[in-house]
N, C-alpha and C positions, 0 to 999 in steps of 0.2 A: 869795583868801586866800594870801599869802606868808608859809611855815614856815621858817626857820633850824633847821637842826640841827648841832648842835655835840655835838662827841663827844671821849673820850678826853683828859680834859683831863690826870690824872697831879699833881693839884695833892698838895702835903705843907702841915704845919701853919702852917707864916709862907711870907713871901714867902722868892725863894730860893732854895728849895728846888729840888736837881738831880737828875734822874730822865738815866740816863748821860748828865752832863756838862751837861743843857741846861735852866735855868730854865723850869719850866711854867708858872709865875704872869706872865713876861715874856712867853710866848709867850701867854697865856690874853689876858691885856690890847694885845696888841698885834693880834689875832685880833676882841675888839672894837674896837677903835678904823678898823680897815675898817668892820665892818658897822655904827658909829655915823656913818660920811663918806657910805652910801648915802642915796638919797634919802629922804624924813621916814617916807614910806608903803610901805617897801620889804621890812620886817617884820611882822609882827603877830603873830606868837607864836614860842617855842622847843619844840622838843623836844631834850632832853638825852640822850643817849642812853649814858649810862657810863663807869664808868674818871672820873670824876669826881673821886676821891682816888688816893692810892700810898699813904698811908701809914693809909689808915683812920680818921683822927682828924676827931675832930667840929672843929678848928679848922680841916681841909683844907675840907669842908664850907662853912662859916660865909665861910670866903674865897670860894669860889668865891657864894656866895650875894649876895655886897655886889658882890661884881664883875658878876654878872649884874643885880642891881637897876637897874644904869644904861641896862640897855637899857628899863625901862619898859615890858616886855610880858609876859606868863604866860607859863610857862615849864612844862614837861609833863616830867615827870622820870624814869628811869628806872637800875636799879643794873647794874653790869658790875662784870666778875669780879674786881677790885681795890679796890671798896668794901664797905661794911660797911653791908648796905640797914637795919639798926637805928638804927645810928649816922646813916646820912643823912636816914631817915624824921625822927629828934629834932630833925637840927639846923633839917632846912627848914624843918618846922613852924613855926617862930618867923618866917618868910617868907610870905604870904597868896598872893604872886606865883605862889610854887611848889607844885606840886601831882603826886602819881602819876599815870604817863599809865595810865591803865586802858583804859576806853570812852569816846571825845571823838569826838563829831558834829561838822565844820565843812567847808562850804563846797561841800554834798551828798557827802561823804566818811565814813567811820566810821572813825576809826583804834583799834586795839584793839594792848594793851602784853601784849609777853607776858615774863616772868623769863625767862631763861635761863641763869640761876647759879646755881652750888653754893659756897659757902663753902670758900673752900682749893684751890679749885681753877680753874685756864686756860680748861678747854674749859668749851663748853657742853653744859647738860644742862634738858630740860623733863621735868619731872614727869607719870604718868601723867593725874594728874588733872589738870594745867595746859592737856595736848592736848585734853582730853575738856573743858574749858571752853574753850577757845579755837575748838573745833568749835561749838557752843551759843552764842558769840557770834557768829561768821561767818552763823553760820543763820539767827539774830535778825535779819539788816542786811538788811532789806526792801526800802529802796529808796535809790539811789546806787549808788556804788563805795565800795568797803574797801579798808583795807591794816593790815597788821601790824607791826607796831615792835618790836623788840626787841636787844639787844644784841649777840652772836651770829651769824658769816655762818654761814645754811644751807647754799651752796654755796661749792666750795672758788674760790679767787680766783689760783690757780696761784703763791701765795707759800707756802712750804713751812713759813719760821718761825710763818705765822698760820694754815696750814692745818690743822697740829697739835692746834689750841686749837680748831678751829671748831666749832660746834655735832653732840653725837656722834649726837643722832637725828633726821640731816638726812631720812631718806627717813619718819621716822614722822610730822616737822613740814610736810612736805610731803602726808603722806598728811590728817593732819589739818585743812590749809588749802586742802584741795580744797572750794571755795565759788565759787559764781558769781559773786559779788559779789565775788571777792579779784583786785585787781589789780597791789597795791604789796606787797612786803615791802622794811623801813628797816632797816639796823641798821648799827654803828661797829667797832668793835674789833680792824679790819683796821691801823688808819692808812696808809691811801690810798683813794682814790676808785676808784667799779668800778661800772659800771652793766652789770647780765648779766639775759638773756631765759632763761626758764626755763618752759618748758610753756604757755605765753600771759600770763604774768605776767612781774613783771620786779622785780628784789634790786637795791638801790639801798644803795648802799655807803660813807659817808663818810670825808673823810678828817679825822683830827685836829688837833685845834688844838697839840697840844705838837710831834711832828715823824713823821715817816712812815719807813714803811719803804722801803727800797729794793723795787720789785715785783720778781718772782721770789728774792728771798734765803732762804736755807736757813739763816744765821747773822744773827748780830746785825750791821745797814748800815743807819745814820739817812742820810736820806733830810731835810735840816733846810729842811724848809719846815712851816707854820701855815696849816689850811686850815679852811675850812665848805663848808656846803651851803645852797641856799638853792633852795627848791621853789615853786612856783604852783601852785596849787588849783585848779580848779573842778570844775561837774557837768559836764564834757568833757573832764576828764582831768587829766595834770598837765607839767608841765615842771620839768627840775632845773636847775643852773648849781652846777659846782664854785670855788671862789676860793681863790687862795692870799695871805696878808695881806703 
């Protein structure tokens, strides 16, 4: 089972639109037009994993939704700190493709979606009760491996401008995902790739499809490349591959 995940896309309501300086809707399309030249079976599904809009409008949405259609595979969705998860909930809807990554079985895997936004704000935050369910589904995953998806690095990434923002209750989201069964946590919002070991498990980091940061910056340094990720599945583990388009 081969996942794309694509993160951080920064799209605004038409094409065009520049988030400092640099067209997200040219880099979004140009982002798939790689992963449409790989081979026919090289994909089988998306996870999306946020920052999906900049400007919050149901037509940033609606764009990234026709753009995504053409890869022709389900698409597993989740909101970061720059969308408006009301707004995205309405517009994907009118999309069958797309759907909220909650709890998805594939490939002897469990992947479980966790929020980690707060409206109005950078950093991350999980909800008392979001840990206390995210514990309760971990428990439930009887047989396989798990992993966790969410928007938000728990661990910092030694970039200062993204470490800021990172998720604020890394050691409660940690205390939380103590499960036998957990051996992935995914998440975006960095914009750069980072794959870091952590306790026996391992935080898997993508980089974005609009442009990256320079790694170690303390200020604002684009970084102008367009990238994904793209993971392999099965009940024996998994394998990542970062691209840049």
């Amino acid at each position: 089972m081969n996942i794309l995940q694509l993160t951080d896309l920064h799209l605004f309501a038409a094409p065009g639109g520049r988030l400092l300086g640099h067209d997200t809707h040219a880099a979004l399309q140009k982002v798939l037009a790689a992963v449409r030249a790989l081979e026919p079976d090289a994909v089988d599904a998306v996870f999306l994993t946020g920052d999906v809009s900049q400007d919050e409008s149901e037509e940033s949405y609606r764009l990234a939704a026709e753009a995504l259609a053409g890869l022709q595979r389900p698409v597993y969705w989740m909101a970061g700190n720059h969308d408006c998860r009301p707004t995205m909930a309405r517009a994907f809807a009118d999309y069958p493709f797309l759907q909220p990554l909650e709890v998805l079985a594939l490939a002897g895997w469990t992947f479980i979606g966790v929020d980690s936004c707060v409206a109005g704000r950078d950093e991350g935050r999980i909800s008392a009760d979001s840990l206390a369910r995210l514990s309760e589904r971990l428990a439930a995953v009887e047989q396989g491996r798990a992993a966790v998806v969410l928007h938000h690095h728990p661990l910092a990434v030694g970039t200062p401008l993204l470490d800021d923002c990172m998720l604020r209750q890394s050691s409660q989201f940690w205390q939380a995902a103590q499960a036998e069964r957990l051996e992935l946590v995914i998440c975006g919002h960095v914009h750069g790739d980072h794959s870091m070991p952590y306790r026996g498990r391992m935080l898997e980091v993508g980089p974005a499809t609009c442009f990256q940061w320079q790694k170690g910056a303390s200020d604002i340094d684009i970084d102008d490349k367009q990238g994904y990720r793209l993971f392999s599945f099965s009940p024996d583990g998994y394998r990542v591959a970062t691209s840049f388009a």
